[in-house]
N, C-alpha and C positions, 0 to 999 in steps of 0.2 A: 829666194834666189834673185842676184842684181838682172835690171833688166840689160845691162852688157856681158852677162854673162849667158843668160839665153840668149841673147845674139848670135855669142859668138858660137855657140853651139846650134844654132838654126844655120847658119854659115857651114859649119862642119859636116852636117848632115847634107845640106844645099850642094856637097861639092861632091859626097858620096853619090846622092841619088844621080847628079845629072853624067858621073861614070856608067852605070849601068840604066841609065833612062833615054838615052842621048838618039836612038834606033839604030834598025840592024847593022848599017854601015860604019856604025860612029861610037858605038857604048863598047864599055868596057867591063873586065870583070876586077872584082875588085881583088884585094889579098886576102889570104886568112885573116890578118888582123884587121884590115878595114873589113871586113865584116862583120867579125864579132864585135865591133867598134858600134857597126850601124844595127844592128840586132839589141845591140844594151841598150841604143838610143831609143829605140823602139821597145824595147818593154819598159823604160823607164818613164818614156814619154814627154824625153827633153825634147825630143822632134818633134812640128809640131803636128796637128793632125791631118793637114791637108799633104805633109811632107810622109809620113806614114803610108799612107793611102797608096798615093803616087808607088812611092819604093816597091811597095807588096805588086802595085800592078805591074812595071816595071820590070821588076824581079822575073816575076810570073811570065810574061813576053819573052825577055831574055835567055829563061833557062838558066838554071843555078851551075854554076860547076861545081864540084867535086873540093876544090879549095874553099869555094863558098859557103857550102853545105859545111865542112869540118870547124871554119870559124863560127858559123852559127851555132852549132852543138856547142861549140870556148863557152861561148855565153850562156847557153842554157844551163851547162853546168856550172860554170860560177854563180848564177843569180838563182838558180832552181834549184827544187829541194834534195839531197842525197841523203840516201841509206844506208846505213854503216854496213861495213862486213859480218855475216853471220859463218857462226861455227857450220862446216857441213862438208860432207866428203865428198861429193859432187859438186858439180860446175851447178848454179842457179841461176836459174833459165828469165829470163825477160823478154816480154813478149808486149812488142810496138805496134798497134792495129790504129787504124784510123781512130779519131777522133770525132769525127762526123757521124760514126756510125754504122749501123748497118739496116737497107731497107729491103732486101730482095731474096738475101739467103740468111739463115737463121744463124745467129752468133752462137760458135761453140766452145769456144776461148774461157769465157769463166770457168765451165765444166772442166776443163780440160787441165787448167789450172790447180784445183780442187785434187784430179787423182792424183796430177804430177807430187803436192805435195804430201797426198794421201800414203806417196809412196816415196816416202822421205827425199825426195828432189825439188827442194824448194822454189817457190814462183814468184814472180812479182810484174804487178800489171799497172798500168796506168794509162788516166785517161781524164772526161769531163762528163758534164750533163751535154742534152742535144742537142749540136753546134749545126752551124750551118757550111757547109751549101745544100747538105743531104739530109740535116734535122735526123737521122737513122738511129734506131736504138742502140743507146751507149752502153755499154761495161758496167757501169753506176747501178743503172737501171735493175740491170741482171741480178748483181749481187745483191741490191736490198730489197728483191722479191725474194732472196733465198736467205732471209734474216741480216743480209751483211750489211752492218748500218753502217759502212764506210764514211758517209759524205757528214755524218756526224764525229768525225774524229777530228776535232781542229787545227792540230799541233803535228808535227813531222814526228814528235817523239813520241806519239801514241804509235802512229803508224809503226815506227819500228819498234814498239812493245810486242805488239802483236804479234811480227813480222819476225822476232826472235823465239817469240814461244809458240809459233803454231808453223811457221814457214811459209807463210803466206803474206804480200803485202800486196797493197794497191794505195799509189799514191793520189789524188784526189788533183786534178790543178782548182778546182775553184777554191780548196782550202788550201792546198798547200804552194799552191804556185800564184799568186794575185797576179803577178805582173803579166805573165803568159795571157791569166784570162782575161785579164785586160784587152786585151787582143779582139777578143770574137766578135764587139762592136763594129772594126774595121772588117773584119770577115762577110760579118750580117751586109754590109753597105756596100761591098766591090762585088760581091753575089758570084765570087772566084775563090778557088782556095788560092790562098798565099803559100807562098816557099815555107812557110811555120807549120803550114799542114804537112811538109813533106818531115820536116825535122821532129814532127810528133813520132811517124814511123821510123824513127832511126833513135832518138835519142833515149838513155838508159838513165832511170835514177837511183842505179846501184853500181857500188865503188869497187865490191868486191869481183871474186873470179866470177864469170859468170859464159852463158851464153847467149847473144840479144838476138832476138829472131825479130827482124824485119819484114814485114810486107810490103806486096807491091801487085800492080798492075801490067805498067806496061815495060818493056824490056830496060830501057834506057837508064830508069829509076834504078834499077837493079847495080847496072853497073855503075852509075853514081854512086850510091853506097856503100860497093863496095872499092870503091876508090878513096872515095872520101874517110870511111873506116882504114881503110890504108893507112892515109894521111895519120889519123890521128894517134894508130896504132893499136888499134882494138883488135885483141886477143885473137879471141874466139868469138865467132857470130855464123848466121844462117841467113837465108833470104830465101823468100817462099811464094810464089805464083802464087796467092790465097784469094780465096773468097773474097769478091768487095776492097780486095788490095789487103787483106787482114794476114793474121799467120796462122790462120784453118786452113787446111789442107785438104782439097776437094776429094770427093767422089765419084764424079758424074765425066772426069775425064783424069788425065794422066797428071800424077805433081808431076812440079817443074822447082827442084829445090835445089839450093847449093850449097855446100858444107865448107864454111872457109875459117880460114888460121891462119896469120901469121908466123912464119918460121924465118930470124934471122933479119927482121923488118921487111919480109917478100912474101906477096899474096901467096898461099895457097887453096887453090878450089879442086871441089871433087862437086863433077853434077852428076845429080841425082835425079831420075825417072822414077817413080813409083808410081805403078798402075796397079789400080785398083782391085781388077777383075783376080790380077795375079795370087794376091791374097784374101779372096770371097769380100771384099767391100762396095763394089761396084755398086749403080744406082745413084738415085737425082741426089742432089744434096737437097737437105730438107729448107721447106722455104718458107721466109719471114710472115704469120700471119698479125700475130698480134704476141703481147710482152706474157698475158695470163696465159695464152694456152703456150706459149714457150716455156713458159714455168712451171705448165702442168708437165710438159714433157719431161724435164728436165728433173723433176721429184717424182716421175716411175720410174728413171733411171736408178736413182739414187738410192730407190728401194729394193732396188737388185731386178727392177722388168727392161728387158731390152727395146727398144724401139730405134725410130729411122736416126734421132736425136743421140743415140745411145752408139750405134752404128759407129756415126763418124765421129763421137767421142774418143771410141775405143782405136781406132785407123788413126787420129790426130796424135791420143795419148800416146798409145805405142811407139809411135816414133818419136816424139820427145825423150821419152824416156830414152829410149838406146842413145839418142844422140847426145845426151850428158854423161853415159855411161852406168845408167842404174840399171842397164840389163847388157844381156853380151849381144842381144838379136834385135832386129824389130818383131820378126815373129815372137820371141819372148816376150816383146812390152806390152802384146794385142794381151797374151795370153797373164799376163800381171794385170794387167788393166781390167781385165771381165774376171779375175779374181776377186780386188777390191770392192768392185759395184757387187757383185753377188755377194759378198762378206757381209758388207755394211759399212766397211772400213772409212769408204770417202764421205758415207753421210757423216760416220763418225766425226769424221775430219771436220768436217762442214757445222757441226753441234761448238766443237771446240774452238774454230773458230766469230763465232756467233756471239759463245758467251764471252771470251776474251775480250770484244768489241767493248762488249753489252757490260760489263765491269768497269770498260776505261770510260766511258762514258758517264757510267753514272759516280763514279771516285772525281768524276770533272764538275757534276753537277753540284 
């Protein structure tokens, strides 16, 4: 590249950042398309690094809007990896949880994943290894204590080998996304999450029908996303008061969930309360001690023994499942869900997709 051509693109970036860097009185929000502008430039790395840095923290002070938010996803979808449409008669469900992790309550999201497709409601997760500001046990983690050699699949087209024959995918960003992770260095150094931590919990790397379950934290986020998902015109989605800002669905107090759809390009939301105690799930949500005894817990379930692990499996599943419409109830989905673990059905599930892996890998090698 000339060097008047990175000029003139350090210049481009230089006039983006100092809209929204400018302080509270004085910055500005940018458009959808200046932002997906300044998001390419940033995972590309025409900006330079001191110009990166700044933007993230900038950003992060500012407060994204909701047009911000939808051109950033422009980008990640153009530059990130997609999943083609799979045959299936249900909506298939994506599920966006932090990327940092989890340190305090036990991730139940792999598991949960596993019956969803144990019971033909296909799933697709993604995520990285342990990012900072929280270093928290990541997704990765999980799956390849339970044989899923995920982070050994190099290619997007393995993933959706699998992802067709068993209904399961998880996109990997350190194999499949470089540009993204390129990223975590700036992460590691501003010792903040960036606005890219928020677009982890929103954005989908699947083209087909589906439904994208978002986590969150705190109220605000919520309704940015679902503005923003407005904006862009996403179908069908959920957002979910989770654990750790994930898309688990507590025990230990009341969800706080929302059921939304576009009808006609106009929001429609339905909130949803579900308490615990109503349907015998109540009690702490189980907490993060370590990866091996989470993986002990995790393989009594699977062998049809119920535990505290097993619990809020069955209370998360359940209502997955009704909400794609693979049962007509949630009390149906509790009572489908402690079907399959007692069966064997999801370890099944979980063997087939093991060795599917465990084939594309070595047909690589």
């Amino acid at each position: 590249m000339s060097s008047l051509l990175k000029n003139s693109q350090h210049l481009q970036f230089r006039d983006l950042l100092k809209k929204v860097g400018s302080g509270t009185h004085t910055s500005k929000s940018l458009s959808r398309e200046e932002a997906a502008i300044a998001t390419q430039m940033m995972l590309q790395e025409t900006a330079t690094p001191a110009q990166i840095g700044a933007f993230m923290i900038a950003q992060r002070i500012k407060r994204p809007t909701p047009t911000e938010l939808a051109g950033m996803l422009d980008t990640y979808d153009a530059l990130g990896p997609v999943l083609s449409p799979i045959e299936s008669d249900c909506l298939v469900t994506v599920f966006s949880n932090p990327y940092d992790g989890r340190s305090r309550t036990a991730p139940i999201n792999p598991l949960v994943a596993l019956i969803l497709t144990a019971a033909d409601a296909p799933a697709v997760l993604h995520g990285s290894g342990r990012l900072p500001t929280k270093h928290g046990v990541p997704i990765v983690e999980v799956l390849m204590g339970l044989g899923l050699n995920w982070h050994k699949l190099t290619t997007l087209d393995q993933v959706q080998q699998v992802f067709e024959q068993t209904g399961f995918g998880f996109v990997y960003q350190a194999a499949q996304f470089p540009q993204a992770e390129a990223m975590v260095t700036y992460r590691e150094q501003i010792g903040k999450r960036p606005t890219l931590a928020t677009i982890e919990i929103m954005w989908s790397p699947y083209r087909g029908k589906s439904n994208v379950v978002s986590g969150y934290v705190h109220p605000p986020t919520e309704a940015r996303t679902q503005a923003a998902f407005t904006e862009r015109g996403t179908a069908f989605f959920t957002t979910v008061k989770g654990l750790e800002g994930s898309c688990d669905i507590a025990r230990d107090r009341t969800a706080i969930i929302s059921l939304n759809h576009l009808e006609s390009g106009e929001l429609k939301t339905e909130r949803l309360l579900l308490h615990p105690r109503d349907y015998g799930f109540d009690g702490p949500d189980p907490a993060m001690s370590s990866v091996e005894e989470l993986l002990l817990d995790y393989k009594e379930v699977l062998s049809g023994r119920m535990n505290e692990i097993g619990r809020s499996a069955v209370w998360n599943a359940g209502f997955y499942l009704w909400r794609v419409g693979r049962v007509d109830s949630i009390e149906a989905g509790f009572d489908r869900v402690r079907s399959l673990l007692e069966t064997g059905t999801v370890k099944d599930k979980l063997h087939q997709i093991a060795e599917t892996i465990g084939e594309l890998i070595e047909r690589a090698a």
